[in-house]
N, C-alpha and C positions, 0 to 999 in steps of 0.2 A: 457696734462696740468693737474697740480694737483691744490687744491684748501687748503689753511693753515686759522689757526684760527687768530685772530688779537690778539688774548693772548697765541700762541704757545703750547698749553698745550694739543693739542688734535690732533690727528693722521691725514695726511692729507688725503682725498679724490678725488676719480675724480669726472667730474661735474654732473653727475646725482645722485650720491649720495648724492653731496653735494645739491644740490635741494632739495631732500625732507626730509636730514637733517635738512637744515633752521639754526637754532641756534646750533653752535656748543658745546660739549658736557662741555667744558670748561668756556661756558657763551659768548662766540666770538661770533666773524660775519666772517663769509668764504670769502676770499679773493683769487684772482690768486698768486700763486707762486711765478709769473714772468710775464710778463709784452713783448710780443711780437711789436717788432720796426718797423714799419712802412714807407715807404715814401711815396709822394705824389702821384710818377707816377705807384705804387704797384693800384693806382685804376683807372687809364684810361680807357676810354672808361664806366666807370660805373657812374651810372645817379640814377635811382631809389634807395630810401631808401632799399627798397629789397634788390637788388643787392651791394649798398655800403654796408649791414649789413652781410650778406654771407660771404663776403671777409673779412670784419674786424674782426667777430667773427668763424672763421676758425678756429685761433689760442686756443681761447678758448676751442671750442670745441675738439681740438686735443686728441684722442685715446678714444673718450668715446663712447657708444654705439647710440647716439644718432646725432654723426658728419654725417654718412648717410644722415639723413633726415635734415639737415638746413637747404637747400635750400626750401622745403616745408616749415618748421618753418618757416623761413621767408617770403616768401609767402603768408601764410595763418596770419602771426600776422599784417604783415606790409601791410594792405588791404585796405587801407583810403589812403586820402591827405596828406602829412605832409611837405607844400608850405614851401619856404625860400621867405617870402614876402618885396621887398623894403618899408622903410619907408622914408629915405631920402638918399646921396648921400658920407653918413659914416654909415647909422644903417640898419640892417633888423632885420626881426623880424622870426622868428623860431613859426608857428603856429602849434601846437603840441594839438589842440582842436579839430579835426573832428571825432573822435571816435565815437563809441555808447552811452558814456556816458559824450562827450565832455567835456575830462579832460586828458591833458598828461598821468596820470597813465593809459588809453587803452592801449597803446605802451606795458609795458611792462607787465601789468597783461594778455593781450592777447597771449605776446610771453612764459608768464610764464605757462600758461593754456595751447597753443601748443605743448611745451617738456613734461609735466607732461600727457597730455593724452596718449603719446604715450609710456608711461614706464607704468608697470604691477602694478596691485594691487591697493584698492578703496585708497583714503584720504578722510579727514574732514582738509578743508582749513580755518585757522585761522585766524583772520584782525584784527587788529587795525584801525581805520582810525581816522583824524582830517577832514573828507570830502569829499574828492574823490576818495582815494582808495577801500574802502570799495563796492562801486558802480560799477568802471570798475572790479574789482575782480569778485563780481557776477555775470554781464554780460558776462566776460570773462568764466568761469565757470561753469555758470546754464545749458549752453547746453552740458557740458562734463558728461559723464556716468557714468564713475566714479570717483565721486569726488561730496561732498556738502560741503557746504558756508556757515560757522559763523562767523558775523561784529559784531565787539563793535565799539562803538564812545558815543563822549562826549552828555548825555544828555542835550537838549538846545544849545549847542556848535555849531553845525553845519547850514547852511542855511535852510529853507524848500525845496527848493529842492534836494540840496545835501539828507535830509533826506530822500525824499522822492524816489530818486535812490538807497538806502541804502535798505528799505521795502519793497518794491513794487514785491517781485519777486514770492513771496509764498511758493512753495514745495520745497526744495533743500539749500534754504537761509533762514536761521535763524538769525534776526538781533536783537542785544541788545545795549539798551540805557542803559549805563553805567553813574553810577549817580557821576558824578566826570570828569575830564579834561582827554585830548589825554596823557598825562603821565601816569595816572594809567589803562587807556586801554592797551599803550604798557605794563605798567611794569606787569600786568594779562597775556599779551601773550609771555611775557616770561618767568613767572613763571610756562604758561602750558607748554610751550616745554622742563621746566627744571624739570617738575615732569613727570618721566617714566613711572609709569602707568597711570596717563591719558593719556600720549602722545601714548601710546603702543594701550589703550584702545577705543582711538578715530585714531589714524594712522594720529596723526597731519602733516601739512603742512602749511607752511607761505607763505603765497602773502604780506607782508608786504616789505618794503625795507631793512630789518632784511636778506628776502632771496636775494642773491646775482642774482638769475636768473632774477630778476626781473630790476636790477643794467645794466648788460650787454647790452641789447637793447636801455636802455637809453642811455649808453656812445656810443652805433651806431648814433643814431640820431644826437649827438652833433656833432661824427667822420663826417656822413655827411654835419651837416649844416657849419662847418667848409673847407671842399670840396668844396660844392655848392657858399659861399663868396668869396675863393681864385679864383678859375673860371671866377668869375664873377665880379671881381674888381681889381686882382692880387696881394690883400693884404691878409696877415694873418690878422683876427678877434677875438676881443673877446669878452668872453661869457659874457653874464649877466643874471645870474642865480634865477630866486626868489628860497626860500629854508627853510625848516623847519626841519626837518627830518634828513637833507642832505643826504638824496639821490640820487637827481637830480642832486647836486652838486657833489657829488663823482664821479658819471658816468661823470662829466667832466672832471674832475683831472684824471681818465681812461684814456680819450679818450686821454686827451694831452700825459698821461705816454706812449701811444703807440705809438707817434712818429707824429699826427694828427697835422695839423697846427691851431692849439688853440693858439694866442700868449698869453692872459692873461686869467682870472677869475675874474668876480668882482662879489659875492655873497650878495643878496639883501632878507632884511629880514625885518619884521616887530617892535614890538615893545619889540618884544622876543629878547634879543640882549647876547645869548649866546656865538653866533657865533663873533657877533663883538666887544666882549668883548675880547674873545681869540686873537682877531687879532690887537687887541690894546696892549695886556698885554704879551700874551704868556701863559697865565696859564688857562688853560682851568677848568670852573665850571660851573655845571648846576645853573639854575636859575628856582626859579615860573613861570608857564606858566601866561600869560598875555593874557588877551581878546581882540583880534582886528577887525578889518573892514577885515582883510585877513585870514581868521579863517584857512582855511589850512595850515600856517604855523605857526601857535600859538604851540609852541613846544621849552619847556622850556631846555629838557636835551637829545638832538638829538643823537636817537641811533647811527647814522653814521659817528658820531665824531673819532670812535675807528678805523673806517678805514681811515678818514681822516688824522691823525697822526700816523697809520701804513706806509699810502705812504710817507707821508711827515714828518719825525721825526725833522729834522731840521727847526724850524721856523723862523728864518731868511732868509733861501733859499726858504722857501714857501712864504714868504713875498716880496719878486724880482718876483711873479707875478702871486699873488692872493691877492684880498683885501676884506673889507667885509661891508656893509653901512645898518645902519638902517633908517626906511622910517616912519613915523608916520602917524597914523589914518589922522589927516588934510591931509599931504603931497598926501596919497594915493587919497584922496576925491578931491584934486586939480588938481590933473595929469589926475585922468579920465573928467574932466569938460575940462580943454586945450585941452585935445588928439582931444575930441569929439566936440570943436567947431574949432581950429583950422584944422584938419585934416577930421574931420567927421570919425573917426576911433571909436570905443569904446573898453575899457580895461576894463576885470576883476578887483579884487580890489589887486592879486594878481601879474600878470602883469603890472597894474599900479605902483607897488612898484620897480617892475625892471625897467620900460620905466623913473620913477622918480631918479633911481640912474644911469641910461645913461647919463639923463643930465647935473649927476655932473661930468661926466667923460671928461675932456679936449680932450685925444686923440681920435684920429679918429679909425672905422673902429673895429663895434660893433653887434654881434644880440644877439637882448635882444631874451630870452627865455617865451616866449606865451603859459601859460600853462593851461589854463581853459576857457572859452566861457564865455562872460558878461553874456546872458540867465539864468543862474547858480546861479547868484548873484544879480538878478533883485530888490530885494526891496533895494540892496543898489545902484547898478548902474542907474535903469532909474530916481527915484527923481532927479540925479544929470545932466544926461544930458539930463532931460526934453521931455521923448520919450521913447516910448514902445522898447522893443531891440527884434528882431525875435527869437523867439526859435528853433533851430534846430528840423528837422523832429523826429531824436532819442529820442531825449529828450523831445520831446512833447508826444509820445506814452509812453513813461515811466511815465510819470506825468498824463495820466487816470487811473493808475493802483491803486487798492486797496493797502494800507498800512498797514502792519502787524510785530508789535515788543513788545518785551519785555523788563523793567527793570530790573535792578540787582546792587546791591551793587557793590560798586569798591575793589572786592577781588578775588582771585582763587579760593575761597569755593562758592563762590555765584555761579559761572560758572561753576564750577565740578558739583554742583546741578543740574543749570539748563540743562545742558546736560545727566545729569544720565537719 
């Protein structure tokens, strides 16, 4: 398997190269070639996320130096719970929060940290975050040898605790508060991987959803939890994806290209409505980041858009079955107050935006995508449903931890600085 730029211009690579490329030389984002087909009963007998990810990322992995060792990769990434929980008798719910830093991005910054230990030579791993990647990135990474961790994120932007998963690590992670929005953190991380000699001079590497390694294990998950529905009700499902980034979402448009019984996509976004602008109009444009109640997906000009419209160039054929809904500050504030007194369930504020766009959906036979732990989000979640929410065991030992960060202008000179 080779891996191509989404703007063509730059020579393709196989996948471990393309990993600690990250940003392609042409300004892209590394994509599969090709797209290996699937069917349902290609996974019999397999149950475990492990085990379903092995098999679906085979293809992937085909001729590189690192297909050997998957099955350990996988293994060693996919080390948690990642339940397909019933909610009712058309929805489940995809809980994708048991990590160490309970937040979906575990999955893949853990599988990205995996394949990168075991290839030669130190990096300096580079993040952007709008609030949880930046955290599983470090945790995924503080214990690799070789390899240290520099996070920017939006000064003020993020939750205190997301910040305080971002800080707290010490020797190995370097975090900066970037005085300005998750757009000019990314557009600094990809001005450093497009200037050569910083990149040459620090041996940059992306955990962002820029790098594609990080993409693959996501579109496993979804390949499973698409498996674990048909199973378990003998209907094809679909996704409902919260999404800023689109990353999360592209690994599903993935998972479906390879053949997965995903029958739709409905992507669920805040009040950043780039995305469902485009799926309203067709003309894709970024927009000002906007402040919400779901700060992780406050992402005005989603790097992942370039892949989006590499798989899918036709948007009328993307439109027979993916759509895309914006959910408002109220909305998300409403859905956690129902969930949590009808159900006694409790939603992140980011989950709540997907569980709120399920309900617009008439057809049956849905898992919405769970991708952050209420705990995480506590000064907004308990005012609303009137009750302390548990903090997980991980996340409580990360929040004794001393916090240590720096500021810096939102530019590359500020960051070549503080790095010299």
């Amino acid at each position: 398997m080779r891996y191509v730029s989404t703007r063509a211009s730059s020579p393709p690579l196989g996948l471990s190269e393309a990993i600690q490329t990250g940003l392609a030389p042409d300004g892209g984002l590394y994509v599969p070639e090709r797209f290996p087909t699937f069917e349902v009963e290609d996974f019999e007998g397999l149950e475990s996320l492990a085990d379903i990810a092995e098999k679906f990322l085979a293809p992937f992995f085909e001729g590189d130096e690192l297909s050997v060792q998957l099955s350990d990769i996988c293994r060693e990434a996919f080390d948690f719970p990642v339940p397909l929980v019933e909610l009712d008798e058309t929805t489940a719910l995809l809980e994708l929060f048991h990590g160490p830093t309970a937040a979906f991005k575990d999955v893949g910054a853990r599988f990205l940290a995996a394949c990168v230990s075991r290839l030669p030579g130190r990096r300096t791993v580079l993040v952007a975050t709008s609030g949880d990647t930046g955290g599983a990135v470090a945790a995924a990474f503080a214990v690799r040898a070789n390899a240290e961790v520099v996070i920017l994120f939006p000064k003020g932007l993020v939750s205190p605790r997301q910040e305080k998963q971002l800080t707290c690590w010490g020797a190995g992670v370097r975090a900066f508060a970037v005085r300005g929005d998750f757009d000019d953190c990314q557009r600094i991380v990809k001005a450093a991987f497009a200037d050569r000699q910083l990149n040459r001079a620090h041996g940059l590497l992306s955990a962002n959803s820029i790098n594609f390694g990080r993409l693959l294990p996501q579109a496993a998950y979804h390949a499973a939890a698409s498996l674990w529905y048909l199973r378990r009700r003998g209907a094809r499902a679909g996704l409902v994806v919260p999404t800023g980034n689109l990353g999360n979402a592209v690994a599903a448009f993935w998972a479906r290209a390879a053949g997965l019984p995903v029958r739709e996509i409905a992507l669920a976004t805040n009040a950043n409505r780039a995305v469902p602008d485009y799926f309203d109009s067709g003309a894709w444009a970024a927009r000002p980041t906007v402040r919400t109640l779901a700060n992780a997906m406050d992402v005005g000009n989603p790097s992942n858009v370039e892949r989006l419209l590499q798989l899918h160039p036709d948007f009328e054929e993307l439109k027979t079955f993916a759509r895309a809904f914006t959910v408002s500050d109220e909305e998300i504030k409403r859905t956690i107050e129902a969930e949590a007194t009808t159900r006694g369930r409790v939603f992140d504020p980011h989950t709540a935006a997907a569980a709120r766009v399920r309900a617009r959906l008439a057809s049956p036979h849905w898992v919405v995508v769970a991708t952050a732990h209420p705990a995480k989000f506590e000064s907004i979640v308990e005012p609303l449903v009137g009750r302390e929410v548990e903090t997980p065991p991980a996340l409580a030992e990360l929040l004794d931890k001393e916090s240590v960060c720096e500021e810096i202008e939102p530019s590359l000179e500020a960051l070549a600085k503080a790095l010299s």
